[in-house]
C-alpha positions as CSV (number, residue, x, y, z in Angstrom):
1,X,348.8,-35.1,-91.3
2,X,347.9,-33.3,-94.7
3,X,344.0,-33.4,-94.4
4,X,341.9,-33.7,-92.0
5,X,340.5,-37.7,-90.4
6,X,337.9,-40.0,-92.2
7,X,335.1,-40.6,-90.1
8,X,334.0,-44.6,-90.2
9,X,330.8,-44.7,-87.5
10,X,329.2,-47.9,-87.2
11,X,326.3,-47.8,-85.4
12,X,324.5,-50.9,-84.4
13,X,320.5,-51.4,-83.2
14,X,319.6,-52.9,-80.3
15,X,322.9,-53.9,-78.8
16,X,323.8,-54.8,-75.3
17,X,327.1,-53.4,-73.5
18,X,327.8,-57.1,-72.6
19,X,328.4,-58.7,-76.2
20,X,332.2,-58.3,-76.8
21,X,334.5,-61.1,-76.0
22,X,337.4,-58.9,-75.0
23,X,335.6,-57.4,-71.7
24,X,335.0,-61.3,-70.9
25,X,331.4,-61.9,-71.5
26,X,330.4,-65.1,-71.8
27,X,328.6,-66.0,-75.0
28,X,330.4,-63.2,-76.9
29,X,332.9,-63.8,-79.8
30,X,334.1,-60.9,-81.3
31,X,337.6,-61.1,-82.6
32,X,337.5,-57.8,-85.0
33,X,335.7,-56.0,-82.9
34,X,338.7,-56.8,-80.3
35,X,340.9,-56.0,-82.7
36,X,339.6,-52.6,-83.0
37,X,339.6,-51.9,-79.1
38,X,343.1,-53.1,-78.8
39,X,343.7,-50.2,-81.2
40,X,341.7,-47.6,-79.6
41,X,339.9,-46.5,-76.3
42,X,336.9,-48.7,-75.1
43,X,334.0,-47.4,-72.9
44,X,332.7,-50.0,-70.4
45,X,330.3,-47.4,-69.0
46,X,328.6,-45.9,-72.0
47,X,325.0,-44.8,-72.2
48,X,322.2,-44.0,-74.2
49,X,320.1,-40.6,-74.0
50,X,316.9,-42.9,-75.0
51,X,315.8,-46.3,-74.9
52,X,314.3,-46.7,-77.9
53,X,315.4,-45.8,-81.9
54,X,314.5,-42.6,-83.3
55,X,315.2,-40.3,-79.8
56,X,318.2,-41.8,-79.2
57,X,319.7,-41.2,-82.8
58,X,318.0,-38.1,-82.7
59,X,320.4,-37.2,-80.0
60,X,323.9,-38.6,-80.9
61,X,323.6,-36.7,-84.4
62,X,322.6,-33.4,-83.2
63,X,324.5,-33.6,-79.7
64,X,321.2,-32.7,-77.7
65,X,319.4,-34.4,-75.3
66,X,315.9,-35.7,-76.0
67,X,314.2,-33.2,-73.5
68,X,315.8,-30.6,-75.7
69,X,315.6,-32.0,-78.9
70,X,312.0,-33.0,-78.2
71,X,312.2,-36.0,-80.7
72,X,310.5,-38.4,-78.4
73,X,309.2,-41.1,-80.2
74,X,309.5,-43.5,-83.1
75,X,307.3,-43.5,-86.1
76,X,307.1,-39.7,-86.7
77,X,305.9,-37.7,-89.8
78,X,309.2,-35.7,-90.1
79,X,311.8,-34.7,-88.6
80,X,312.9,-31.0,-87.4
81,X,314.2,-28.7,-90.1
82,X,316.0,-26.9,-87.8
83,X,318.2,-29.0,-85.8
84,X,321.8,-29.3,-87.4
85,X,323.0,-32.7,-88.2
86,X,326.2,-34.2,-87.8
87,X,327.3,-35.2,-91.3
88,X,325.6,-31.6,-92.7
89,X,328.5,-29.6,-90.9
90,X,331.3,-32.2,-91.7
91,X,329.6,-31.8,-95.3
92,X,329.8,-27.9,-94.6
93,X,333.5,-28.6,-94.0
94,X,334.3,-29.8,-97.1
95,X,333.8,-33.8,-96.6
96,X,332.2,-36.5,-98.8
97,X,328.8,-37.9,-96.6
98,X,327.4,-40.8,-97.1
99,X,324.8,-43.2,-95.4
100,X,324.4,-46.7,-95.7
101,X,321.6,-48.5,-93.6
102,X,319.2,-46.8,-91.1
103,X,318.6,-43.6,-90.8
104,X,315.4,-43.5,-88.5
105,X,314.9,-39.9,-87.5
106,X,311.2,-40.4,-88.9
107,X,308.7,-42.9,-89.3
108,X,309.8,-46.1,-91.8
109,X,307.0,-48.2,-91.7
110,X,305.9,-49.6,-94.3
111,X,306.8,-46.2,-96.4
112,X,310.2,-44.9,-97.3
113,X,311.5,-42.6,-94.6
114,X,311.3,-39.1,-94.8
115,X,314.6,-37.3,-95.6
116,X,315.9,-33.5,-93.4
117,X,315.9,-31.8,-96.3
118,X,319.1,-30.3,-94.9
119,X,320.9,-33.8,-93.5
120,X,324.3,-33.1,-95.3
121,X,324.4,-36.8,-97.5
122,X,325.9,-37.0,-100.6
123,X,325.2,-40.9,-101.0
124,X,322.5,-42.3,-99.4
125,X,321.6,-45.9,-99.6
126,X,318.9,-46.6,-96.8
127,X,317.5,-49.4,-95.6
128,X,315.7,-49.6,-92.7
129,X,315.1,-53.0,-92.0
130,X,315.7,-56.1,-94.5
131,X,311.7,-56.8,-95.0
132,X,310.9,-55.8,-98.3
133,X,308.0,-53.5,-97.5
134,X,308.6,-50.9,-99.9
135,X,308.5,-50.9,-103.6
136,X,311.3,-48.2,-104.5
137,X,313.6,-46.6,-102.6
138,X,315.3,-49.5,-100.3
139,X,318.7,-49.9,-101.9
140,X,319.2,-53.2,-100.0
141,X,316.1,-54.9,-101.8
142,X,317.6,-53.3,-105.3
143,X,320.7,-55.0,-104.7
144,X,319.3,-58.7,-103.8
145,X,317.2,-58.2,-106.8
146,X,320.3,-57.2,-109.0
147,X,321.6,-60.8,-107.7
148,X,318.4,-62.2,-108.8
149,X,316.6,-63.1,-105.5
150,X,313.1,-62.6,-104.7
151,X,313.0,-60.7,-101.2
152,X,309.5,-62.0,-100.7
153,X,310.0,-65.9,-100.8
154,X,313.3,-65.6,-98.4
155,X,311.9,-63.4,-95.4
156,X,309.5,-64.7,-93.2
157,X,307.6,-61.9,-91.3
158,X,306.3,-64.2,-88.7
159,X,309.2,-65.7,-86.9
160,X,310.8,-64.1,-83.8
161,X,313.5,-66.2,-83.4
162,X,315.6,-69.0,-85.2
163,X,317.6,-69.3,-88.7
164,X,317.2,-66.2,-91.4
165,X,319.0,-65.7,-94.8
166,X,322.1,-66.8,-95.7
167,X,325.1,-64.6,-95.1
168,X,325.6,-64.2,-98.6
169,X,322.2,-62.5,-98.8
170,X,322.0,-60.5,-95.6
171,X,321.1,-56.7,-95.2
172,X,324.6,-56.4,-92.5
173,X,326.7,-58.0,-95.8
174,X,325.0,-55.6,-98.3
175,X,326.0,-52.5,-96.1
176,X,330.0,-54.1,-96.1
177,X,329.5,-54.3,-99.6
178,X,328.5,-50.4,-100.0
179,X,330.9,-49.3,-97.1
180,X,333.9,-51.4,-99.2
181,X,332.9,-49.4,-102.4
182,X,332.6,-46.1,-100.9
183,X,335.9,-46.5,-99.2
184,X,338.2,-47.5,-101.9
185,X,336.9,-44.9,-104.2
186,X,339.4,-42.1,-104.5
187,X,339.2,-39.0,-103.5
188,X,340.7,-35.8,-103.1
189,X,338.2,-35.0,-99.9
190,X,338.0,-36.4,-96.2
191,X,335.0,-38.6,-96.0
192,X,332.3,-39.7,-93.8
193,X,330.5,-42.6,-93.5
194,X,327.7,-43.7,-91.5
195,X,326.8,-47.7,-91.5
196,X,323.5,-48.2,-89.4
197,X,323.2,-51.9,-89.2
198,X,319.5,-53.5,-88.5
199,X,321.1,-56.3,-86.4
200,X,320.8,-57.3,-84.0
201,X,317.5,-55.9,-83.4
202,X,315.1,-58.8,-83.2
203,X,313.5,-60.5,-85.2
204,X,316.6,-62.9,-83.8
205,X,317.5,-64.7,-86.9
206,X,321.2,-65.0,-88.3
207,X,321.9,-66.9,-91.2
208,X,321.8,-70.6,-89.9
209,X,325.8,-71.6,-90.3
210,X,326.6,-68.0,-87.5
211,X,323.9,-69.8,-85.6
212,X,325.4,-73.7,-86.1
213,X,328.6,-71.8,-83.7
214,X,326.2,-70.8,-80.3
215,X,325.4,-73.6,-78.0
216,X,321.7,-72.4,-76.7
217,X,323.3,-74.4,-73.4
218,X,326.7,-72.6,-72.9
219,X,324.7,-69.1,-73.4
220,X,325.1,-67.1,-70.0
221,X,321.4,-67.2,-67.9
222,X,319.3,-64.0,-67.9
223,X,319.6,-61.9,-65.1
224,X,316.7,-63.0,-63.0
225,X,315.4,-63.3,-60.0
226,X,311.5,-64.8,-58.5
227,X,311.2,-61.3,-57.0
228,X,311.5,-59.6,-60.7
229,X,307.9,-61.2,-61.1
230,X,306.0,-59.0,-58.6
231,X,308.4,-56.1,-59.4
232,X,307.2,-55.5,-62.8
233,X,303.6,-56.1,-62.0
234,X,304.4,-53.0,-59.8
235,X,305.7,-51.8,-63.0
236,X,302.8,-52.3,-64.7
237,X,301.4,-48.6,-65.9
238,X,304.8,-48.0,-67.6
239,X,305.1,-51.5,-69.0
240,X,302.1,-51.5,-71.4
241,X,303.2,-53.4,-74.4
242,X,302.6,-57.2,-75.0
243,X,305.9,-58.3,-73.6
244,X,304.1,-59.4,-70.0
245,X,307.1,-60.4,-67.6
246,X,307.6,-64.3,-67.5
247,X,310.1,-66.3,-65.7
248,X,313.0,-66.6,-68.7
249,X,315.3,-69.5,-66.7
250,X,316.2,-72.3,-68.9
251,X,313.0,-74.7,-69.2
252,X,310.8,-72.4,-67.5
253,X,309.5,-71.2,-70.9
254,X,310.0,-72.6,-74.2
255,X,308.3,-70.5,-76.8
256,X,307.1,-71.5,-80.2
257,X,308.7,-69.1,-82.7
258,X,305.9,-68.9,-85.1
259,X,304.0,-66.7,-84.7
260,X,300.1,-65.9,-85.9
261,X,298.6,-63.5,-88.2
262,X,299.7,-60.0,-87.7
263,X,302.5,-60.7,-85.8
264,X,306.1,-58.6,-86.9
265,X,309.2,-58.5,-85.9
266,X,308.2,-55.7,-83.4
267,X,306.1,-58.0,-82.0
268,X,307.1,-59.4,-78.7
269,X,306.7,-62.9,-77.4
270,X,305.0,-63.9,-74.3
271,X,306.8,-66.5,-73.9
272,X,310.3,-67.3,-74.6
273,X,313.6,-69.6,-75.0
274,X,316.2,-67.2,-73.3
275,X,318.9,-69.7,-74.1
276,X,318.0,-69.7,-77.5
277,X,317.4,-66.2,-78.4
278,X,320.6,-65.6,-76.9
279,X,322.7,-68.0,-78.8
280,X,320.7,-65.8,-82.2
281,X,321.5,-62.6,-80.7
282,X,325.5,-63.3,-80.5
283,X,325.3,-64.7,-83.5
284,X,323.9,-61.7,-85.3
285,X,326.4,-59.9,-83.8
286,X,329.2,-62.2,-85.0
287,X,328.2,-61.5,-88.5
288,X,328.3,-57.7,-87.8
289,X,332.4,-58.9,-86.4
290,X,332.8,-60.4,-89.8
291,X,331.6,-57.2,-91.7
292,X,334.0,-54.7,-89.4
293,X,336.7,-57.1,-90.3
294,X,336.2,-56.8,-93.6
295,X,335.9,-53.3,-93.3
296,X,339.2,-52.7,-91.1
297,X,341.2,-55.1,-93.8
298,X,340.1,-52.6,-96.7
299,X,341.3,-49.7,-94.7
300,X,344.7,-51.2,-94.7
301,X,344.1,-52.0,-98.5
302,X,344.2,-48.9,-99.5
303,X,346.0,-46.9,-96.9
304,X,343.7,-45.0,-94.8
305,X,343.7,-46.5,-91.7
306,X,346.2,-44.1,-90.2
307,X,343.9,-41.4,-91.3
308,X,340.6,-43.1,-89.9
309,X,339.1,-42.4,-87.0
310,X,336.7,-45.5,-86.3
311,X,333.8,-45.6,-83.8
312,X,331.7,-48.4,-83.1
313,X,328.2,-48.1,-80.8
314,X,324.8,-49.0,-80.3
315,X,322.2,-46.6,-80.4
316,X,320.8,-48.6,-77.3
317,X,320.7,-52.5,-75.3
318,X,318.2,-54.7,-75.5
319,X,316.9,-56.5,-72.3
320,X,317.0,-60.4,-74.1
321,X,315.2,-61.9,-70.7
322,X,316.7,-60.0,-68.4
323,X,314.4,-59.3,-65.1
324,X,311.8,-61.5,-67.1
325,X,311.6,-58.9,-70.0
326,X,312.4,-59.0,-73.4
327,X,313.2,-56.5,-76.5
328,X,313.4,-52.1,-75.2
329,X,311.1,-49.7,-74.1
330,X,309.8,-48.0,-71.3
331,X,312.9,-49.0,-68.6
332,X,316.1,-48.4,-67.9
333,X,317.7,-51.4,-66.7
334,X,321.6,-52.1,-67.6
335,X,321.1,-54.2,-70.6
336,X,319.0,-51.6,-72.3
337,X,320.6,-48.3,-71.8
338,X,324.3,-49.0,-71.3
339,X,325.8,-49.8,-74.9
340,X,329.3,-50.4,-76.6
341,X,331.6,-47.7,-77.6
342,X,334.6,-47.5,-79.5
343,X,337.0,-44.9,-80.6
344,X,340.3,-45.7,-82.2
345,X,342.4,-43.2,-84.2
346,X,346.2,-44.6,-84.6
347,X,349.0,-42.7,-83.2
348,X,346.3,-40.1,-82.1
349,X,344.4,-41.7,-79.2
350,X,345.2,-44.2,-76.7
351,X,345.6,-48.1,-77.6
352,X,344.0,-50.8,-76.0
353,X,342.7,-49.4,-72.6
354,X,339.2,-49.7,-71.8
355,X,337.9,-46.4,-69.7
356,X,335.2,-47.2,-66.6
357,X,334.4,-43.0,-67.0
358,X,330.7,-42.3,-67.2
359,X,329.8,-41.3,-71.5
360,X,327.1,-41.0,-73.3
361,X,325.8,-41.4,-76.9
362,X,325.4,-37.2,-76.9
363,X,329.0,-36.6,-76.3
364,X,329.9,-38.6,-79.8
365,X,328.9,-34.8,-82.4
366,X,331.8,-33.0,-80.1
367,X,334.6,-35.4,-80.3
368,X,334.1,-35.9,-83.8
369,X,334.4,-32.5,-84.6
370,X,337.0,-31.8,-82.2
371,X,339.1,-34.6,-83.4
372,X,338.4,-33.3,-87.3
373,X,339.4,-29.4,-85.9
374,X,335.8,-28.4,-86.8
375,X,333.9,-25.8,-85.1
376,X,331.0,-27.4,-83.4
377,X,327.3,-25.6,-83.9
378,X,325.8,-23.6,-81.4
379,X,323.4,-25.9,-78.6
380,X,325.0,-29.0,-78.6
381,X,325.0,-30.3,-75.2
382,X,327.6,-33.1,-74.9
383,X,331.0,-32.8,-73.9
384,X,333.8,-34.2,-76.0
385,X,336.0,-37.3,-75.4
386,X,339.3,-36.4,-77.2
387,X,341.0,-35.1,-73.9
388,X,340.2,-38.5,-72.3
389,X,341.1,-40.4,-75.7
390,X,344.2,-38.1,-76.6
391,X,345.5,-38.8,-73.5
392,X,345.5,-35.1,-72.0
393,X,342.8,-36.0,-69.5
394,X,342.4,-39.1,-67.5
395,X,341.2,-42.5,-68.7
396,X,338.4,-42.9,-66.0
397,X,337.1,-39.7,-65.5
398,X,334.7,-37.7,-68.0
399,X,331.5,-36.8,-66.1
400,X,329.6,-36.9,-62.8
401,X,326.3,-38.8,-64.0
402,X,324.2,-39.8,-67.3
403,X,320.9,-39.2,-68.4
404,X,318.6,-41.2,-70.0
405,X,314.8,-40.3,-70.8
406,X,311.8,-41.8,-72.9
407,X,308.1,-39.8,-73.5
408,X,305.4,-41.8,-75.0
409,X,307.9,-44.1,-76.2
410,X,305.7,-46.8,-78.1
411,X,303.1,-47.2,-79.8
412,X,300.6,-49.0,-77.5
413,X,296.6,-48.9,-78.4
414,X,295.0,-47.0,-75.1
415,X,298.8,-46.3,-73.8
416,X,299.4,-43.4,-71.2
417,X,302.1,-41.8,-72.7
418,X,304.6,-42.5,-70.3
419,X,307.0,-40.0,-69.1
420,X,310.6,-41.2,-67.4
421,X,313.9,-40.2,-66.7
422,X,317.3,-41.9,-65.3
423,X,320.0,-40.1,-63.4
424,X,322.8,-42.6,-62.8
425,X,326.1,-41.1,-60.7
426,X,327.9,-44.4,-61.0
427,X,326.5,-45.7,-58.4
428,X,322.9,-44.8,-58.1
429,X,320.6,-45.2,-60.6
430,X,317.1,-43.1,-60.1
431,X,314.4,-43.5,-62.3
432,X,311.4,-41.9,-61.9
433,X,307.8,-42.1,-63.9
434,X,306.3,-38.9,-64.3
435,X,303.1,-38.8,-63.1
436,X,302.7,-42.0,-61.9
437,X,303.9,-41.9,-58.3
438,X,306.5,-44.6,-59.2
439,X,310.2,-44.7,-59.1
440,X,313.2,-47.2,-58.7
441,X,316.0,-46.9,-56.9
442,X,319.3,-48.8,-57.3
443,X,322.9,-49.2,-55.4
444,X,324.7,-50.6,-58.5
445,X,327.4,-51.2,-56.3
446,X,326.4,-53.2,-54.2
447,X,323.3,-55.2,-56.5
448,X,325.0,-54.6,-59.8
449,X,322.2,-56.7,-61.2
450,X,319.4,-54.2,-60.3
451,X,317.4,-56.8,-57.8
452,X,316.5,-54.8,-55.0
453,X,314.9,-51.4,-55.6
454,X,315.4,-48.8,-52.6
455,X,312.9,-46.3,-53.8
456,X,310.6,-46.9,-50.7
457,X,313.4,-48.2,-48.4
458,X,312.6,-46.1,-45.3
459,X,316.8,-46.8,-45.0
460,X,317.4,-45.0,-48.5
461,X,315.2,-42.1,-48.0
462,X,317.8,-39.1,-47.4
463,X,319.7,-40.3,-50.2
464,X,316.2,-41.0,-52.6
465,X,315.7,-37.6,-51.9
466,X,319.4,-35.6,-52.9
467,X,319.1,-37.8,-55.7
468,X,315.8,-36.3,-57.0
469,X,316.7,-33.0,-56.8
470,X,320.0,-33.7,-58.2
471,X,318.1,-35.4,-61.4
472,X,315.4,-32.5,-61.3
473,X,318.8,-30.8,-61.7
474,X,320.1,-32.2,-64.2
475,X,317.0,-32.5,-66.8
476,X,316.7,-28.8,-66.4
477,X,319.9,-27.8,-67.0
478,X,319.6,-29.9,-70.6
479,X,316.1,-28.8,-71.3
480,X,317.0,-26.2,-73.9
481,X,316.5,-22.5,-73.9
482,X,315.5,-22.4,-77.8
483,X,316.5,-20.1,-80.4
484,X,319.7,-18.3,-79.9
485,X,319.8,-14.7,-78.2
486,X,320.8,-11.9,-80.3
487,X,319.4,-9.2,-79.0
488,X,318.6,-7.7,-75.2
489,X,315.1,-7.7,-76.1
């Protein structure tokens, strides 16, 4: 090789584990996104460090956990100066950085987010979310505007669910546009190239002919069950946001999808059309398939996809009915902390396996670097994937347990700031409330659909109990000792 990998990362928002056809979900269609596994290493078993946006991202692009990095919430004035950034040390290296999408590390509503004044981009072409709720500075409404279309008259702020732009129009194909231009471009550098996609964050609304191919009836049922009901009135102190827990089954609920005044698309319904939102979901999703393919194809075009490494992920799930709740937040089921993950790297890491090994979203800074042969910063707290990947380490075994945290996650008027954490070995899945005197307890083994919580199951109680002070453990052991040590005193 006579220069060091490209780095393509494509980072999604909001996406389940369970949307990609080639693991056999039903509802999923994702041929280029199968394509891409069949050329790389897939992670069945892949988890977030947050549940919502801006802690999660903080961690997979500074390879700390939140407890450490202490970027908590969404919708912050800044963010920290003096946490290193991913793309600043590849910059550092001698790469070409750029961003196209997302960036999130800092509050974007309703004002142009905040740069790092240190976060290593050369190009930078952000867009938060389509809406057009900034004048200057949102490169996706500057390029609908050079096509001559009025952002205001096609996006309608008060739908959840249903129909949206046309593809030709969307914010996912303006970011394949950018990503095909910054990729064909030559240069005498390695580059780096970060694509963070809206979709398929809700508001649920593909362009109507992605739509036209999901059957509402053939979607898969939400994981539900009567007894979810009175669980998450149990739940209730952590749960504080509009979504109230309803019965999502087919017919049970049929929600209108217009909304009142002051709704937005981080508003959640109370009641809802699983089925539905669902068949809008996948199809979101399938548009996002249509961009990597078009991406993938232009790699071939102009020869770098031997010299690509390619990583596709979610910065976390989305819960889409599931347990009779709907969008993220303050839990840690399945469908909202365990994500996609994709590596591929041709004729340098596996092809077409799928690892069950326990990852996380923090281990993505180190195998980046370590797959470029760049020295990684001090503090980062994940552990690399390239032995597994390379094949010098086996497929199904990385680490003993993941972590997963939240603290004053949203934005809720009167809200407790809730404190949580989730210790998950593979099998058992802890969470406990801070504060609160509440907790969960799951054998995902043998209730891999999180029904029947053990945390006061006189039965469970010896194992309850290793478990917490294995998790107490574990958060400690990630909490950060601050600035490095140079000195004895």
């Amino acid at each position: 090789m006579s220069r060091a990998p490209n780095i393509l990362w494509i980072c999604t928002d909001q996406q389940r584990w369970d949307t990609l056809s080639f693991l056999g979900h039903a509802g999923a269609h994702t041929p280029a996104i199968d394509a891409l596994a069949a050329k790389g290493v897939a992670f069945d078993r892949a988890y977030c460090q947050s549940p919502i946006c801006t802690p999660s991202r903080a961690s997979f692009l500074t390879g700390k956990y939140p407890i450490a990095h202490q970027v908590q919430r969404n919708g912050n004035t800044g963010f920290r100066e003096d946490l290193t950034l991913v793309p600043r040390v590849f910059a550092d290296a001698g790469y070409h950085t750029g961003l196209i999408g997302k960036f999130h590390l800092s509050r974007a509503n309703r004002v142009v987010e905040k740069r790092p004044a240190n976060d290593g981009y050369h190009e930078f072409y952000w867009s938060h979310h389509p809406d057009p709720d900034w004048p200057q500075g949102h490169d996706y409404q500057d390029w609908l505007a050079q096509k001559g279309v009025d952002a205001e008259a096609i996006y309608d702020r008060g739908r959840v669910y249903g129909p949206g732009v046309d593809a030709d129009v969307h914010q996912t194909t303006w970011a394949g546009e950018r990503a095909k231009d910054f990729m064909a471009r030559n240069r005498e550098t390695p580059w780096f190239l970060s694509i963070n996609l809206f979709d398929p964050h809700p508001p649920f609304d593909p362009p109507a002919d992605y739509l036209a191919r999901f059957n509402p009836e053939e979607m898969p049922d939400a994981i539900f069950a009567p007894s979810d009901l009175e669980h998450q009135k149990r739940m209730a102190p952590v749960d504080q946001q509009a979504r109230v827990a309803v019965d999502p089954r087919p017919g049970a609920v049929r929600g209108d999808p217009d909304r009142g005044p002051g709704a937005t698309h981080d508003t959640p319904p109370t009641d809802y059309d699983a089925r539905y939102i669902r068949a809008c979901y996948h199809a979101m999703i399938a548009l996002i398939d249509d961009m990597v393919a078009d991406l993938m194809a232009t790699l071939e075009e102009t020869g770098q996809a031997q010299d690509t490494i390619v990583l596709f992920m979610s910065d976390h799930g989305e819960m889409l009915g599931d347990h009779g709740l709907i969008y993220k937040g303050c839990r840690f089921y399945e469908g909202l902390t365990r994500v996609p993950m994709i590596f591929s790297w041709p004729g340098h890491f596996r092809e077409g396996v799928v690892s069950e090994a326990l990852a996380e979203l923090v281990d993505i800074p180190q195998t980046l670097l370590e797959a470029a042969g760049i020295a990684e910063p001090t503090g980062m707290q994940g552990r690399s994937l390239v032995p597994l990947l390379s094949g010098a380490a086996p497929l199904d075994t990385h680490k003993p347990y993941v972590l997963c945290e939240y603290f004053d996650a949203l934005m809720i008027p009167d809200g407790n700031g809730t404190r949580a954490s989730m210790y998950f070995d593979g099998r058992y899945k802890l969470n406990v409330y801070h504060g609160l005197d509440l907790g969960e307890l799951f054998d995902l083994q043998e209730d891999p659909s999180e029904f029947n919580d053990l945390w006061s199951d006189p039965a469970h109680a010896e194992i309850k109990c290793k478990l917490l002070a294995r998790h107490f453990d574990a958060m400690m052991l990630v909490s950060d000792a601050g600035p490095e040590r140079t000195a004895g005193y």
